[in-house]
N, C-alpha and C positions, 0 to 999 in steps of 0.2 A: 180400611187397610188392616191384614191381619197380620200381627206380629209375629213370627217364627223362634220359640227357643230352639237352642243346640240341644243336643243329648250328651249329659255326663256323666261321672265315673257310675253313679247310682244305677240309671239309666239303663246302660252297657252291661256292667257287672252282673248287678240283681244281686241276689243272694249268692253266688258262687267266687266270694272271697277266701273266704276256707280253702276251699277247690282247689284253686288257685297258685294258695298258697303252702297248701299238700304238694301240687304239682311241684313248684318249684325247689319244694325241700329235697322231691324225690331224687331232681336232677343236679344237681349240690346247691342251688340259686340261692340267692338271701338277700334283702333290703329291696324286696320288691317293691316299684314305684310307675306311676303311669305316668304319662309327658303328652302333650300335643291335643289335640283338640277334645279329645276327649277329658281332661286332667281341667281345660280349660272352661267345659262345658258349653264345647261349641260343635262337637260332633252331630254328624247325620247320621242316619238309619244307615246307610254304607258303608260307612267309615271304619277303617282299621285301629286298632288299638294300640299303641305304640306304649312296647313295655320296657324297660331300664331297671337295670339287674346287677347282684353284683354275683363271681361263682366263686366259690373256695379255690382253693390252687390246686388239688387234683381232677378238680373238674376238666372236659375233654371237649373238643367242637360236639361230638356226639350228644353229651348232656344238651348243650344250648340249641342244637339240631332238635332233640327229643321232645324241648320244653315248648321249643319256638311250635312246634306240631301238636303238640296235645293241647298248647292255649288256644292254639284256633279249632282245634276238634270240641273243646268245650266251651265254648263263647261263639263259635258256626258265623264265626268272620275271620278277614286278613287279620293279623296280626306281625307287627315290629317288632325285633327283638333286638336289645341294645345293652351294652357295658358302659361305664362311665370310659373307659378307654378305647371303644370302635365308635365313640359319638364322633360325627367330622365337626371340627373346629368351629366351621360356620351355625351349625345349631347345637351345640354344646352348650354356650350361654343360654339360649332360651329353652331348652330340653328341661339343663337342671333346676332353672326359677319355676317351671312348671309341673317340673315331677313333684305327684303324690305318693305319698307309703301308705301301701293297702294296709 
């Protein structure tokens, strides 16, 4: 029988936390944090990354449009992009026990 690990934030990531978190400054983001199977270290080779964000107040949909697209242009997966406030109720509890701070 051969046991299957998940892929975690490590994994995923690689070196491009920096990247990252260049990107997110660029688009006003901060308190960047991962959530969901990846955060859990149960992700697959497919798997989307699902990220949880917080934006300053002049930030715009454009910013979170801009960021949600360059994380997947540099990470060449889907990618989630999420506020503590567009989380829905039902995975809000477990989003935020599982988000990491990159």
């Amino acid at each position: 029988m051969v046991v299957q690990h998940g892929l975690g934030i490590h994994d995923i990531i690689g070196n491009k936390r920096d990247q990252i978190l260049q990107l997110a400054s660029h688009y006003g983001a901060y308190n960047v944090r991962i959530f969901g199977s990846v955060a859990r270290g149960e992700a697959q080779p497919d798997s989307d990354v699902d990220f949880l964000v917080q934006f300053r107040p002049e930030s715009t949909i454009w910013d979170m449009v801009g960021l949600w697209q360059a994380l997947g242009e540099l990470l060449h997966r889907e990618v989630d992009l999420s506020t503590d406030d567009t989380l829905k109720p039902a995975i809000k509890l477990h989003a935020l026990k599982d988000a990491t701070k990159l």
